[in-house]
C-alpha positions in Angstrom: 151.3 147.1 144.8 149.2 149.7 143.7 146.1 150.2 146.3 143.8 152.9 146.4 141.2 153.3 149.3 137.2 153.7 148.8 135.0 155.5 151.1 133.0 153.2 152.5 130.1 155.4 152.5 129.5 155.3 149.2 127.1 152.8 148.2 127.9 150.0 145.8 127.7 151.6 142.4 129.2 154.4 143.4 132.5 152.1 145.0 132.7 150.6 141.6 132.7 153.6 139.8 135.3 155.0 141.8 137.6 151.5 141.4 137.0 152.0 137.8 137.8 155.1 137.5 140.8 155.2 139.8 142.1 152.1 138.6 144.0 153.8 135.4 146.6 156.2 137.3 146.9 153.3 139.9 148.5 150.9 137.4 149.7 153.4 135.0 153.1 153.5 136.9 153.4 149.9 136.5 153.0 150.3 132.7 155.7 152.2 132.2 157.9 150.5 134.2 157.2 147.5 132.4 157.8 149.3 128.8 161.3 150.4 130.6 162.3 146.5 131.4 162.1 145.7 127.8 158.8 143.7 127.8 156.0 143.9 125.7 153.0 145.9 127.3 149.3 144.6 127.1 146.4 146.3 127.3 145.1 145.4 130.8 148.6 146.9 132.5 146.1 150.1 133.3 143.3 147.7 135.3 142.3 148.4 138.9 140.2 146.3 140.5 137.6 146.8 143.5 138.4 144.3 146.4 136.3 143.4 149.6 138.3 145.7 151.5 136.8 149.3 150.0 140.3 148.8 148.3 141.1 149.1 144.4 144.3 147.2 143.4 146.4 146.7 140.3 144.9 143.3 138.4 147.2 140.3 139.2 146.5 138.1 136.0 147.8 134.6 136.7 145.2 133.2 133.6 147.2 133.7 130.8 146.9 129.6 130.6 143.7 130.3 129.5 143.3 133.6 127.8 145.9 136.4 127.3 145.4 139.9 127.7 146.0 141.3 124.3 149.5 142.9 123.2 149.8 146.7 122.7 150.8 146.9 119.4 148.3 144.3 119.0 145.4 146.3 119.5 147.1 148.9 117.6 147.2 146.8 114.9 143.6 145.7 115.2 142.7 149.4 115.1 144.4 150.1 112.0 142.8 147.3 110.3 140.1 148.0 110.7 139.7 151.4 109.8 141.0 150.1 106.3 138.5 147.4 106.4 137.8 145.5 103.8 137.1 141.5 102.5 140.3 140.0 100.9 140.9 138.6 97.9 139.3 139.7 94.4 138.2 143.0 95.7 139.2 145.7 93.1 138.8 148.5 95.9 141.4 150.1 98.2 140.3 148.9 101.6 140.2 145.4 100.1 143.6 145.3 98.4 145.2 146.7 101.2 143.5 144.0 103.6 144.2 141.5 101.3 148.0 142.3 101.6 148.1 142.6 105.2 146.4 139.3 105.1 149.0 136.9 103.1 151.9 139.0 104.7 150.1 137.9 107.9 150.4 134.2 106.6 154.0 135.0 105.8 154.7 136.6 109.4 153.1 133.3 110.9 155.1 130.8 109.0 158.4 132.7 109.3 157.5 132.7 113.5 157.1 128.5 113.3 159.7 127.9 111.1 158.4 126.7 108.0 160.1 124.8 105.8 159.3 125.2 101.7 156.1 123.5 100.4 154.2 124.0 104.2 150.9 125.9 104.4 149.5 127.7 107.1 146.5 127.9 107.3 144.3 130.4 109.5 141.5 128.4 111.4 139.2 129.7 114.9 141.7 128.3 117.5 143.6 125.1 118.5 140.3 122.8 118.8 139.4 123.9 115.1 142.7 123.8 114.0 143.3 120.1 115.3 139.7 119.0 114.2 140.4 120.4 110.6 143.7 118.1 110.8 141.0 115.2 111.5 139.0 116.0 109.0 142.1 115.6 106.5 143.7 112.2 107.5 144.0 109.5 105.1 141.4 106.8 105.2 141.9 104.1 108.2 145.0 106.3 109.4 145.9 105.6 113.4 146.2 108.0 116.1 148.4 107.9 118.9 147.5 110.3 121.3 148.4 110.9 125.7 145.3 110.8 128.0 147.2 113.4 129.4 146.6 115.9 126.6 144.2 118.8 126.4 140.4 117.3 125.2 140.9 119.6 122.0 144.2 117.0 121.3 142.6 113.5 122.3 139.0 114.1 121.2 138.7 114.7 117.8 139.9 111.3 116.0 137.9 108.6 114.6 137.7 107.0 118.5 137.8 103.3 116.5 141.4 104.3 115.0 142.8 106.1 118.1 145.2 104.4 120.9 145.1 106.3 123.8 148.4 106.2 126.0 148.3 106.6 129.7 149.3 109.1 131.6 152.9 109.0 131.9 155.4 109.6 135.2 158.5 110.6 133.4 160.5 111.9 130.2 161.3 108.3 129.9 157.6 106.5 130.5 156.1 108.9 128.1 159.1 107.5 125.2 158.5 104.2 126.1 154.6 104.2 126.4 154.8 105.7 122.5 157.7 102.8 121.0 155.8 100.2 122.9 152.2 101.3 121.3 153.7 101.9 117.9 155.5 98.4 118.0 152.1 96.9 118.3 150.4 99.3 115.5 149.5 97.7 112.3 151.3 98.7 109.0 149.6 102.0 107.5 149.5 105.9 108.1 150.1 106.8 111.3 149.8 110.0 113.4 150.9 111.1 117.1 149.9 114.1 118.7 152.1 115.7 120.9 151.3 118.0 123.7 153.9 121.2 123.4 153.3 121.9 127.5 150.9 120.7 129.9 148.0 122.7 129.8 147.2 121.8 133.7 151.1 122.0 135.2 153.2 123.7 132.6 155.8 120.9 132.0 157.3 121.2 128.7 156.8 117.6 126.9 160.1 116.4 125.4 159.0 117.0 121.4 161.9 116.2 119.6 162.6 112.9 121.6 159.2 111.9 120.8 159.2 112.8 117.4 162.4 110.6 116.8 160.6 107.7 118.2 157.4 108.6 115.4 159.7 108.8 112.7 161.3 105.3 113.7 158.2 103.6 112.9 157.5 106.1 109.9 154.5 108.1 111.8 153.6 111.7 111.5 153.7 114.1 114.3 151.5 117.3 115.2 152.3 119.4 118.2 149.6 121.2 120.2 151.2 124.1 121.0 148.4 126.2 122.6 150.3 126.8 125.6 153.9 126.0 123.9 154.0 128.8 121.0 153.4 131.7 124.0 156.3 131.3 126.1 158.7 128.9 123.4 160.6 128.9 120.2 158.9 127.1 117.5 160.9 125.4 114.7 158.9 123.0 112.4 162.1 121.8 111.1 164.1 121.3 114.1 161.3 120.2 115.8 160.9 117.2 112.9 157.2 117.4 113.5 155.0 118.1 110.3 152.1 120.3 111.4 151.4 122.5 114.6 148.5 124.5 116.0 147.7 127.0 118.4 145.3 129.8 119.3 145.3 133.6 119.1 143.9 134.0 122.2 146.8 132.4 124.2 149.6 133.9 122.5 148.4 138.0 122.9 146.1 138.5 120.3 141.7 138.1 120.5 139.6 135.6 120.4 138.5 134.0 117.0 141.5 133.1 115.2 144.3 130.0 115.1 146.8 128.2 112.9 147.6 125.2 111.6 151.0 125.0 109.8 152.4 122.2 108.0 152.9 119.8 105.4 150.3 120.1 102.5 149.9 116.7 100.9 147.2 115.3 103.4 145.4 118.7 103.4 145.8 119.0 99.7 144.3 115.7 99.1 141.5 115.8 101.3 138.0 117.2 100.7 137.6 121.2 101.9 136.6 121.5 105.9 134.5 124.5 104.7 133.2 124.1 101.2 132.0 127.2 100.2 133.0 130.4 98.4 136.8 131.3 98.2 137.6 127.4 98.2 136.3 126.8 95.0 138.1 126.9 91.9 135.8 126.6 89.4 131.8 124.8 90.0 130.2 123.3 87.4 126.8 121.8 87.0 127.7 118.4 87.7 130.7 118.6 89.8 133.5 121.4 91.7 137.0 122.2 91.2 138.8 122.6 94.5 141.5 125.3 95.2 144.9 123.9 96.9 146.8 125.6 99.4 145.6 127.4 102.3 142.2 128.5 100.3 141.2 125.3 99.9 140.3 124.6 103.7 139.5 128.6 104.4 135.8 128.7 103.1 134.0 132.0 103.4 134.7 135.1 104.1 138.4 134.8 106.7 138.7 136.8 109.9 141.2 138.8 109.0 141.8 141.1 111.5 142.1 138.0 113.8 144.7 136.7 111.2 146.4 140.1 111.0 146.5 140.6 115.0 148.0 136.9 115.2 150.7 138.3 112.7 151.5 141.2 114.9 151.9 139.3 118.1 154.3 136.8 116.4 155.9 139.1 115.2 156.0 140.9 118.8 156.7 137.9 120.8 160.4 136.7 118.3 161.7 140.2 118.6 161.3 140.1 122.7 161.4 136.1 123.4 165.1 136.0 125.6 163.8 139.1 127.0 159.9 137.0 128.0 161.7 134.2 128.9 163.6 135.4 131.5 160.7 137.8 132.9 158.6 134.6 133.0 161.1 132.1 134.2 162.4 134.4 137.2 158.9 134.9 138.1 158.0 131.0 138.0 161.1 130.2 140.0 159.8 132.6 142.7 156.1 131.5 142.7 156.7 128.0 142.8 159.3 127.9 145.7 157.0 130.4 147.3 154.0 127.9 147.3 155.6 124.6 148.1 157.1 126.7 151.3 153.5 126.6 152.7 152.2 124.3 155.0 148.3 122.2 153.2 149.8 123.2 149.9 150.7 120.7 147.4 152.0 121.4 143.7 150.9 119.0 141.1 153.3 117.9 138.6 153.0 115.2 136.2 156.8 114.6 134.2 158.4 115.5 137.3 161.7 117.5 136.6 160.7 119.7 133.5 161.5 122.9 132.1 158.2 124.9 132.5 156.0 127.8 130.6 155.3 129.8 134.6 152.4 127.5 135.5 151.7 126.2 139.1 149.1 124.1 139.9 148.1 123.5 143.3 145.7 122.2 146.1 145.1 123.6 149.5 144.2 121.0 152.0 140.5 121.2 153.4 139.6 123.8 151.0 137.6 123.8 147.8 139.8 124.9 145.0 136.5 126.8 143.4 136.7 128.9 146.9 140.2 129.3 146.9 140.0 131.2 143.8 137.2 133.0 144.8 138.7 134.3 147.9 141.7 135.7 145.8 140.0 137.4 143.9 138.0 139.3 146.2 140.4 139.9 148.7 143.4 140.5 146.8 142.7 141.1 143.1 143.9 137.9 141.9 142.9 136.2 138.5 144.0 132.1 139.2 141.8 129.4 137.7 140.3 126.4 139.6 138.9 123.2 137.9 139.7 120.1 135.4 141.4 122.1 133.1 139.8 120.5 129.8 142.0 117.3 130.6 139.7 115.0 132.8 142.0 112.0 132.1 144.6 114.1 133.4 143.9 115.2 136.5 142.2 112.0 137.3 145.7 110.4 137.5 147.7 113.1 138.9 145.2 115.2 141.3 142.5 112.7 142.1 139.7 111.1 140.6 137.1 113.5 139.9 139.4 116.3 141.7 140.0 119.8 141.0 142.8 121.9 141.2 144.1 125.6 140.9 146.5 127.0 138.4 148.4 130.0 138.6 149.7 130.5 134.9 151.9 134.0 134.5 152.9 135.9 131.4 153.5 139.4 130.7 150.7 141.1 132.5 152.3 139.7 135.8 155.5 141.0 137.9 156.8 140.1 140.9 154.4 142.0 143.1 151.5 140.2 142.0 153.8 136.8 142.8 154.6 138.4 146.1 150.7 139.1 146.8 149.8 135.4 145.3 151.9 133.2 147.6 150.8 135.8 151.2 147.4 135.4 150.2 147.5 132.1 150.0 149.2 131.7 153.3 146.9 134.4 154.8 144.1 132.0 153.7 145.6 129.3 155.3 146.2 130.6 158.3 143.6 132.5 159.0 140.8 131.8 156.6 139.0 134.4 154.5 138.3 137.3 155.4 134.4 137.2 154.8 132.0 134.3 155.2 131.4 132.3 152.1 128.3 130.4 150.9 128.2 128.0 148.1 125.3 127.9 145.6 125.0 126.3 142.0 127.1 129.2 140.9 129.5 128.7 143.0 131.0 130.5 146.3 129.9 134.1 147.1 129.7 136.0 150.2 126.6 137.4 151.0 128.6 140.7 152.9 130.6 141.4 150.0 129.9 145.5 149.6 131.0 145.7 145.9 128.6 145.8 142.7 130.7 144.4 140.0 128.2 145.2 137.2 129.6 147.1 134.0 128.0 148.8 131.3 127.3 147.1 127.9 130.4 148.1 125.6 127.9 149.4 122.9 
């Protein structure tokens, strides 16, 4: 644990400028050491962080569930894209051939990394929710859904609410098959779709995808995987998978914000009317009527974020050359944070499946304490990024943490080590123990203590 002391006789501004500054060398160790393990490194490995304590301390990011610090040679990549900037496609000049290239190879890169099989598209969108919506959009008329209260509201929200069964939550491997053959049993002839949650976005779990598929393909019903929190820390393989499309986010899987995928089977998209209409899907407008392009075009209207497609490319690329060596980073550390918590008194993990494999996610709830504080207090005493709430799946934690209930999950990646475990689990003790360190007060933005000494202000970027 990296820790560097503040004089305390600065004033505020001048404490943060110090943490900021002081922050680099602090962490820099623990980059290298990373780089030496084998392990990808991401940009935030140099981030020190001012505590309550007149303390700055290496970041301990366990909210890679929600957002992922961004690659290395992702940003690398970003940066040389853009200093060849230009639109793709039908550009005759040099920075837009050369973008254009780096754009289909990107599509390439993408559909090598989930296993596509010939005649699938892949297709760049703004992130999962986009991605799944633009699958909505495409479904043959009067088509039924089948679809977990359990998933993420990005999977159960956007079908035609008339044409969609909603499952319940299930308790096992086993209740989750049977709740799917027993709905389908009762569906009525016709096309028929399932979504399928990859992992839990709230405890981790990894569904069972290929059981579940099986039981689809029984009854002649298409499958798409969510795989926002799957395609991070798992091997995706469209065919051995069986399921015909998948989506997931940049932003989750090491690249920025603003760019997703959904790969698949083209017939439905090919068939269905453009998500964007606009320039770069058309094939030819005339005055009374317009030719559509096929393929990926069709549904990727206007001018495409390339650079978000490009930086997607890179970290797939990044994440199959290093995936045993991830795996067992992540699944070492998850072992050790999870025994780690469940050894402490007022906490109690929530689980949903029960006995799962698991993508390094713990969710958890202290007794007597708000989860919104708990967070709070780790981050100001200890540097520690968790996140507290409903997770985007209401349904969810209605039926596994209470009704209305929060939580907090701990989700770890590649910008964590075992330190930051280490830190995670005493704090938490340490908190319940002893409380927090400073006196909290709760206001409609949430907990704050009014004797915190730091001034976490930055400077506009620009």
């Amino acid at each position: 644990m990296s820790i560097i002391s503040i004089d305390p006789e600065q004033d505020a501004t001048e404490q943060h400028e110090t943490a900021r500054q002081l922050g680099v060398p602090a962490a820099g160790t623990h980059r290298k050491r990373k780089a030496a393990d084998g392990l990808p490194r991401t940009v935030s490995a140099d981030l020190g962080v001012p505590t309550v304590h007149h303390t700055v301390t290496d970041y301990a990011n366990f909210d890679h569930g929600a957002t992922t610090p961004a690659l290395v040679a992702v940003a690398e990549a970003a940066e040389q894209v853009q200093r060849r900037y230009g639109s793709v496609h039908r550009g005759a000049g040099y920075a837009s051939q050369v973008t254009t290239g780096w754009f289909e190879a990107a599509r390439a890169q993408v559909a090598d990394f989930v296993g596509a099989r010939s005649g699938d598209e892949v297709v760049f969108t703004r992130n999962t929710t986009d991605a799944l919506r633009l699958l909505a959009h495409c479904l043959p008329r009067d088509t039924q859904v089948f679809a977990w209260e359990s998933a993420h509201h990005a999977a159960l929200l956007p079908w035609a609410q008339d044409r969609t069964t909603r499952l319940p939550v299930p308790t096992s491997e086993q209740h989750a098959i049977q709740l799917l053959r027993e709905a389908l049993e009762r569906s009525p002839e016709g096309e028929r779709l399932v979504v399928i949650t990859g992992a839990c976005n709230v405890t981790g779990e990894i569904w069972p995808v290929t059981e579940l598929v099986a039981v689809a393909r029984e009854f002649g019903a298409r499958t798409v995987l969510d795989a926002a929190q799957y395609a991070p820390h798992v091997e995706i393989d469209l065919d051995v998978l069986g399921v015909d499309w998948v989506a997931f986010s940049g932003h989750k899987l090491y690249a920025p914000y603003g760019a997703g995928v959904l790969a698949g089977r083209s017939d439905w998209l090919d068939a269905a009317e453009p998500y964007l209409p606009a320039g770069g899907a058309t094939s030819r407008v005339h005055h009374d009527h317009t030719q559509w392009q096929l393929g990926p075009a069709r549904h990727e209207g206007g001018t495409p974020n390339a650079v978000g497609a490009i930086t997607i490319a890179a970290a797939c690329a990044t994440l199959q050359t290093h995936r045993a060596t991830i795996g067992a980073h992540e699944a070492q550390l998850h072992g050790r944070l999870r025994a780690g918590l469940a050894a402490i008194d007022r906490v109690s993990i929530v689980e949903v499946l029960g006995d799962r494999p698991n993508v390094g996610v713990v969710t958890f709830t202290v007794e007597g304490y708000d989860p919104s504080l708990v967070s709070q207090v780790l981050a100001d005493e200890d540097a520690i990024a968790v996140r507290d709430g409903r997770f985007c799946a209401h349904l969810l934690c209605d039926a596994v943490v209470g009704d209305g209930a929060c939580a907090i999950r701990a989700s770890l990646g590649l910008a964590t080590n075992g330190e930051h475990v280490d830190r995670l689990v005493a704090a938490v003790r340490r908190l319940v123990e002893h409380g927090p360190a400073l006196s909290y007060v709760h206001t409609d933005e949430g907990w704050s203590a009014p004797a915190d000494p730091r001034d976490l202000s930055e400077p506009l970027p620009w």
